[in-house]
C-alpha positions, 0 to 999 in steps of 0.5 A, a space after each residue: 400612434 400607440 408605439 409614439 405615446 410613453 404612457 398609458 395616460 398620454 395615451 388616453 389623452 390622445 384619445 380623449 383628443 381624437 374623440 372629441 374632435 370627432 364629435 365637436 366636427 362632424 356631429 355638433 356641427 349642423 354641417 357634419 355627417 353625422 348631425 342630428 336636428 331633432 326632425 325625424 328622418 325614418 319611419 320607426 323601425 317597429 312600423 317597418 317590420 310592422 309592414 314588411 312582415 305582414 306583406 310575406 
């Protein structure tokens, strides 16, 4: 992709493109993988070391 855009601006706007196609597909999209409602999904990673620590 790089070796196609003749100037480094050309270059960030590519980039720029990419990401936000990224973000607008895959984590705006309630669809996309990477989503994120506001609902907790784990048990805090503090609470895991917590447990798993003081079982050894």
């Amino acid at each position: 992709m790089r070796d196609n855009l003749t100037t480094h601006k050309e270059f960030i706007a590519a980039v720029q493109e990419q990401l936000m196609g990224f973000i607008n597909e895959e984590i705006l999209d309630p669809k996309g993988e990477f989503y994120y409602d506001g609902n907790t999904i784990h048990k805090s990673l503090a609470s895991e070391i917590t447990t798993t620590t003081s079982k050894s």
